[in-house]
C-alpha positions in Angstrom: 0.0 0.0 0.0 2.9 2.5 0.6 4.2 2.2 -2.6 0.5 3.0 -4.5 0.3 6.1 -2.0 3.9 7.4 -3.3 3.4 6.5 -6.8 0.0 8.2 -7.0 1.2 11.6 -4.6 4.6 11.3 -5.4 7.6 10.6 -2.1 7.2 14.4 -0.8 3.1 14.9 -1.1 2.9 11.7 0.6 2.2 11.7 4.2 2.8 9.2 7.2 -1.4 10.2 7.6 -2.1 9.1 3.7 -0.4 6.3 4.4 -1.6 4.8 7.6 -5.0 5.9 6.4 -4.3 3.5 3.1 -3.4 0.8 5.3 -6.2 0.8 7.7 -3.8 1.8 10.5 -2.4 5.0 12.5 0.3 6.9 12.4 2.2 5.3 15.5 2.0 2.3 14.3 3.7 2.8 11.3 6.5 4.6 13.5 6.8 1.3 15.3 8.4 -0.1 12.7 10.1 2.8 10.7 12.0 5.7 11.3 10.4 7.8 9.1 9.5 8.1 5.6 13.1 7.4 4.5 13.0 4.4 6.3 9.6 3.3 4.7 10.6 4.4 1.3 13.7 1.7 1.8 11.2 -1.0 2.7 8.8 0.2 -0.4 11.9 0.1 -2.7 13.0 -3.7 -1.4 9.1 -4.9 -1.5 9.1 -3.4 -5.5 12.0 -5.3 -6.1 10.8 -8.6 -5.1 7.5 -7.4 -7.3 9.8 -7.2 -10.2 11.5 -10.2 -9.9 8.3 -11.8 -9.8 7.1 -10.2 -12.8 10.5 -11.1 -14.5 10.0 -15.1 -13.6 6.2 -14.4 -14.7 6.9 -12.7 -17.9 9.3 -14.6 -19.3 8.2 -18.0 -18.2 7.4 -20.6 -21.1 8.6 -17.4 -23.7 11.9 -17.1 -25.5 13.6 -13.4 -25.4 12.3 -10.9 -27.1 8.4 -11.9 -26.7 9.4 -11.6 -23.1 11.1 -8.2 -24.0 8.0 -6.8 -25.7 5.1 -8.0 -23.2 7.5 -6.7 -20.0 7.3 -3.6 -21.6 3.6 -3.9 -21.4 3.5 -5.0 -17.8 5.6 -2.7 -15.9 5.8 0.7 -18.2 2.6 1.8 -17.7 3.3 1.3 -13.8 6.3 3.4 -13.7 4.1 6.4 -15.5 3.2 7.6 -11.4 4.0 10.6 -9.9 7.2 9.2 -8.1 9.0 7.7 -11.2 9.9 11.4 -12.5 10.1 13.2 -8.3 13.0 10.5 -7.7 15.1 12.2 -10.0 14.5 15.6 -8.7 14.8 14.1 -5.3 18.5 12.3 -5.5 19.5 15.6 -6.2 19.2 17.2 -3.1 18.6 14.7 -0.4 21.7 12.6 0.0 19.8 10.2 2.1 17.0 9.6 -0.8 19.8 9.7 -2.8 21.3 6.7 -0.6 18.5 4.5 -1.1 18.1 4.8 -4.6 21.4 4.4 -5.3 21.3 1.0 -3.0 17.9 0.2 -4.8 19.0 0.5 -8.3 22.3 -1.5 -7.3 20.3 -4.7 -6.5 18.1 -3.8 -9.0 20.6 -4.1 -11.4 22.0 -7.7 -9.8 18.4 -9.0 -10.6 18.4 -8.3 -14.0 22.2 -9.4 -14.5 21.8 -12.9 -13.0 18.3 -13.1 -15.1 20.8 -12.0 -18.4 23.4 -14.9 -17.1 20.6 -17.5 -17.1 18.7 -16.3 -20.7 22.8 -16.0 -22.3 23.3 -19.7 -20.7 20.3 -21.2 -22.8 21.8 -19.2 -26.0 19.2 -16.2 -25.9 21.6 -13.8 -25.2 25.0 -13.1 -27.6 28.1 -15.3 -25.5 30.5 -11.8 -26.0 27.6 -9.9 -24.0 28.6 -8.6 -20.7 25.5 -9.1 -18.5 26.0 -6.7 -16.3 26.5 -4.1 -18.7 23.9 -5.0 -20.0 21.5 -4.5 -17.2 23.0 -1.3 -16.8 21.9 -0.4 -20.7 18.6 -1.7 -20.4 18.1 0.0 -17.4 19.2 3.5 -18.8 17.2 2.8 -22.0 14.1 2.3 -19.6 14.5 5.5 -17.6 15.2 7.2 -20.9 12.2 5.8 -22.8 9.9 6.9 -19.6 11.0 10.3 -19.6 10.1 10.2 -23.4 6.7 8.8 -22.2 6.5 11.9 -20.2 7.4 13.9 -22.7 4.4 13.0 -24.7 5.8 10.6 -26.8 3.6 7.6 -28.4 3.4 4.8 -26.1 3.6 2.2 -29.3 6.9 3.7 -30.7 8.2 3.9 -27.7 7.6 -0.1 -27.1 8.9 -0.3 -30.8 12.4 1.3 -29.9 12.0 -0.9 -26.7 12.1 -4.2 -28.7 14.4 -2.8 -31.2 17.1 -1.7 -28.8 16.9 -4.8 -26.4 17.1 -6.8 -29.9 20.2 -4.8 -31.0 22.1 -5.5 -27.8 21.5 -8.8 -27.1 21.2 -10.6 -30.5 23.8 -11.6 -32.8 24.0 -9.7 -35.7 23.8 -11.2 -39.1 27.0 -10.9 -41.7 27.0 -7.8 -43.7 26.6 -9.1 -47.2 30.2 -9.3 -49.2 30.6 -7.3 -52.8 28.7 -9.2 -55.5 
């Protein structure tokens, strides 16, 4: 419930109130157990994780690649479009402590999606010569880049499009250019 209350007010509209009112309990009893709403942004940023290594597992289950590619576009896009996708940025920027747990967030973020690139390279999905975790790191800057374009106004079926494409270009092999005739 925390997280739907900062992605729909965004981290500094959201109060401790909204969101022991969204969880059917009060205020104290959320300070039981955090610190404050650094502390609860931590916990919100380790629960979304798990989420989206779920959805990764789901997604991609009984699919090769790129169909995988194109429908996890599909299922998690759209759920980044909330207010706090575009404040984090903003945030990092002048709170060191936000800036902390992103930073810690995005680094296990980024081990998720590495060991799931080791296992889809193992099975031949993935080129040998790719580097997995630079490749998370790419297909994590193309998603942040894509949503600001989202923002931005731009069509959500070219952006999916360039999705596909891009993870396509830096995962696949690449055919032969054709020789002189």
């Amino acid at each position: 419930m925390a997280h739907e209350v900062f992605h729909q007010k965004g981290y500094q509209e959201a109060t401790m109130a909204d969101i022991a009112r969204a969880l059917g309990v009060t205020k104290p009893t959320i300070y039981h157990y955090f610190t404050g709403k650094d502390d609860l942004l931590a916990a919100v940023a380790e629960h979304e994780r798990k989420m989206l290594e779920a959805i990764i597992i789901e997604v991609f289950r009984g699919r090769d690649f790129l169909t995988g590619v194109g429908i996890f576009f599909d299922t998690i896009m759209t759920s980044y479009l909330g207010k706090f996708a575009p404040e984090s940025i903003a945030i990092t920027t002048r709170d060191e402590k936000i800036r902390e747990i992103i930073a810690q967030d995005r680094e296990q973020f980024l081990g998720i999606v590495a060991r799931f690139l080791e296992q889809r390279q193992a099975i031949g999905e993935i080129r040998a010569d790719a580097n997995p975790r630079t490749l998370a790191y790419a297909i994590n800057a193309l998603f942040q880049g894509l949503l600001v374009y989202i923002m931005q106004g731009m069509e959500i079926s070219e952006v999916r499009r360039v999705w596909v494409d891009s993870i396509r270009d830096l995962t696949q092999e690449r055919a032969p250019a054709p020789g002189p005739n």
